[in-house]
C-alpha positions as CSV (number, residue, x, y, z in Angstrom):
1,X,74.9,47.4,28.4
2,X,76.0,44.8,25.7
3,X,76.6,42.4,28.3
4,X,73.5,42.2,29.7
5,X,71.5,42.2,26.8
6,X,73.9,39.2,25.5
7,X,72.9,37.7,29.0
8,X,69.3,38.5,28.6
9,X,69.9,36.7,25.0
10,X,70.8,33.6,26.3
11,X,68.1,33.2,29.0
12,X,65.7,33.8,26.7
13,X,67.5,31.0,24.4
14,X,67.7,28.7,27.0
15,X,63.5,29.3,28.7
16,X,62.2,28.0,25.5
17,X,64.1,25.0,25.2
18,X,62.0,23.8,28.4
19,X,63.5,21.1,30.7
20,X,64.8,17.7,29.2
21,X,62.1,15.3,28.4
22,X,61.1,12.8,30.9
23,X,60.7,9.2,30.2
24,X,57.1,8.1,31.6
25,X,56.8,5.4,34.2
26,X,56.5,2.2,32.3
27,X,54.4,-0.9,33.4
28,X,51.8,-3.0,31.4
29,X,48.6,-1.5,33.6
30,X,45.6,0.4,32.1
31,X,46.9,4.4,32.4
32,X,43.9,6.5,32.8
33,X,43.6,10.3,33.1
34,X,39.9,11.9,33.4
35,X,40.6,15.8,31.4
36,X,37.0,17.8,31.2
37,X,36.8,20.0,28.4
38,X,35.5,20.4,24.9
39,X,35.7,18.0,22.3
40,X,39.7,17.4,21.3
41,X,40.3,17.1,17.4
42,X,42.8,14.6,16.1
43,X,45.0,16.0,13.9
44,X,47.6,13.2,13.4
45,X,48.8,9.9,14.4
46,X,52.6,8.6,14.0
47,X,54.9,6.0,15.4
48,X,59.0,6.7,15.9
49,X,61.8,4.5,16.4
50,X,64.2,5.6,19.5
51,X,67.1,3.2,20.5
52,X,65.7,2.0,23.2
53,X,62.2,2.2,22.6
54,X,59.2,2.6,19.7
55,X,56.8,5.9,20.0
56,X,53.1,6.6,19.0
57,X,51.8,10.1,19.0
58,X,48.9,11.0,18.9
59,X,48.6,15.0,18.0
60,X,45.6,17.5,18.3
61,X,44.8,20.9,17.3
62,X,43.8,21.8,20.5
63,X,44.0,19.9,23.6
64,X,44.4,16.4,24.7
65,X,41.2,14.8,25.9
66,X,41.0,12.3,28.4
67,X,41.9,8.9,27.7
68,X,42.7,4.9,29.0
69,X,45.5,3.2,27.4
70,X,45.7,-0.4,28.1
71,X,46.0,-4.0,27.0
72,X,43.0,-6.0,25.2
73,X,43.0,-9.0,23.6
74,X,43.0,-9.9,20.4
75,X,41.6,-9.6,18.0
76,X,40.6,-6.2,17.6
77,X,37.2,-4.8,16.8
78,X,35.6,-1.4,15.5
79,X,33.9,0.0,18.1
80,X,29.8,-0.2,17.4
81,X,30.3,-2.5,14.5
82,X,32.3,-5.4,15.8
83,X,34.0,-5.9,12.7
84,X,37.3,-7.1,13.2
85,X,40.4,-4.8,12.8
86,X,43.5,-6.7,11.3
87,X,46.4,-6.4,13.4
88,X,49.4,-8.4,11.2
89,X,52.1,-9.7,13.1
90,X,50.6,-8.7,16.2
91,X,50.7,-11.1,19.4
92,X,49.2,-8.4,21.5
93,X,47.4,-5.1,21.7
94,X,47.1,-1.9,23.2
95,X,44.0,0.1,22.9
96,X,43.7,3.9,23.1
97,X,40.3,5.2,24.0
98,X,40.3,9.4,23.9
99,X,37.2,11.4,25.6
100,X,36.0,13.5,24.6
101,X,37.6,13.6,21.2
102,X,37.2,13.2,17.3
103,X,38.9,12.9,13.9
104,X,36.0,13.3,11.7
105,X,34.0,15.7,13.2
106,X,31.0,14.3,13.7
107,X,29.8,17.2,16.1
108,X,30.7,19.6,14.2
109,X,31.4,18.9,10.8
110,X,34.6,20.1,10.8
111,X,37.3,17.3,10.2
112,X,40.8,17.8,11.9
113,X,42.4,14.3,10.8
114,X,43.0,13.5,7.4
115,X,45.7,10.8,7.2
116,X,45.1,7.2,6.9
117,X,42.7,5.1,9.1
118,X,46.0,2.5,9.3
119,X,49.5,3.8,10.3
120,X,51.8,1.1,9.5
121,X,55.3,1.2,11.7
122,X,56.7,-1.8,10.9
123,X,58.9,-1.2,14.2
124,X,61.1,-3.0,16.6
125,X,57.7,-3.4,18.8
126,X,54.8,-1.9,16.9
127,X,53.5,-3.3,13.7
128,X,50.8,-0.8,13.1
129,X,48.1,1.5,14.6
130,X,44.8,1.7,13.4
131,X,41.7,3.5,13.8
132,X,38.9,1.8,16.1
133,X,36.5,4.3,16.0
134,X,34.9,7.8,16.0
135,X,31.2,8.2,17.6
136,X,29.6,10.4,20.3
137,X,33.1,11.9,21.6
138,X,34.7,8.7,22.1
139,X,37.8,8.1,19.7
140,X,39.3,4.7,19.7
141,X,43.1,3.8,17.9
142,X,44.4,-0.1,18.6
143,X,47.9,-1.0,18.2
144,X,49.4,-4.2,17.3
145,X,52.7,-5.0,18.9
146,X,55.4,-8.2,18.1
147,X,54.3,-9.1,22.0
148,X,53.5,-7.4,25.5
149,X,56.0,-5.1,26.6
150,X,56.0,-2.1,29.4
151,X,54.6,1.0,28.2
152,X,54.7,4.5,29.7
153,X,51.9,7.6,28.9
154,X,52.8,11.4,28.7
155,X,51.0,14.3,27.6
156,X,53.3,16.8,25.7
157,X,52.6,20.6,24.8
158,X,53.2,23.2,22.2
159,X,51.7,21.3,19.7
160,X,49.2,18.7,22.3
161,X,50.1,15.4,22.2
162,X,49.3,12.0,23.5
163,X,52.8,9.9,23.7
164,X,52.9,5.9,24.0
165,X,56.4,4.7,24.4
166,X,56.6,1.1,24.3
167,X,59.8,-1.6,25.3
């Protein structure tokens, strides 16, 4: 009896650490995934340093919306205002364009994101992220990089998340 529970014990251990984590594909093409649903809510933006590589995550409260992920040249603009978006030390950029999602609420009035409108990363590759806009479901985030390099998309669970590894 005690050995099978301690055997039960350790498969239950070992289910919910979930297989190893894949690295992405990486390439310097638009990655574009079409995901129907409800409005996603934003509920935090980060970048990581790895050893062989710099993150951006994107997290929501619920799900993760569709989005495009891709090159764009600089400089960067705010969506519906055109009002240029500062990028320091950036020699490129890589857009992240979220549908149906939002930070602020707009829809709803209820607001999910409350960090900064800037991340700065100060990384190997990224020298910030920053907020491109919020309007009808579409939510926009640019990121300035040191200069092109691969990147590779995945969408992570338990919490949702939209990961960017770039180099």
């Amino acid at each position: 009896m005690r050995e099978t529970l301690a055997i039960a014990g350790v498969l239950v251990l070992l289910a919910g650490c979930g297989p190893a984590e894949a690295q992405p594909d990486r390439g310097t093409a638009d990655v574009r995934e079409t995901r129907p649903g409800p409005i996603a809510h934003l509920a935090d933006v980060r970048v990581g340093v790895h050893e062989n590589f710099d993150r951006l995550v994107l997290e929501f409260t619920d799900r993760v919306p569709g989005y495009t992920v891709g090159y764009r040249a600089l400089p960067a603009h705010q969506d519906a205002s055109g009002h240029e978006i500062p990028l320091p030390g950036a020699d490129a950029m890589v857009q992240v364009t979220l549908n149906p999602a939002t930070a602020s609420g707009w829809t709803d009035g209820e607001r999910t994101y409350f960090g900064p409108s800037t991340v700065s990363a100060d990384t190997t590759t990224v020298t910030e992220v920053s907020e491109g806009g919020d309007f009808e479901a579409v939510l926009t985030w640019v990121t300035g990089l040191r200069q092109q390099v691969p990147f590779g998309v995945s969408v992570l669970d338990g919490p949702p998340r939209l990961v960017v590894d770039f180099g």
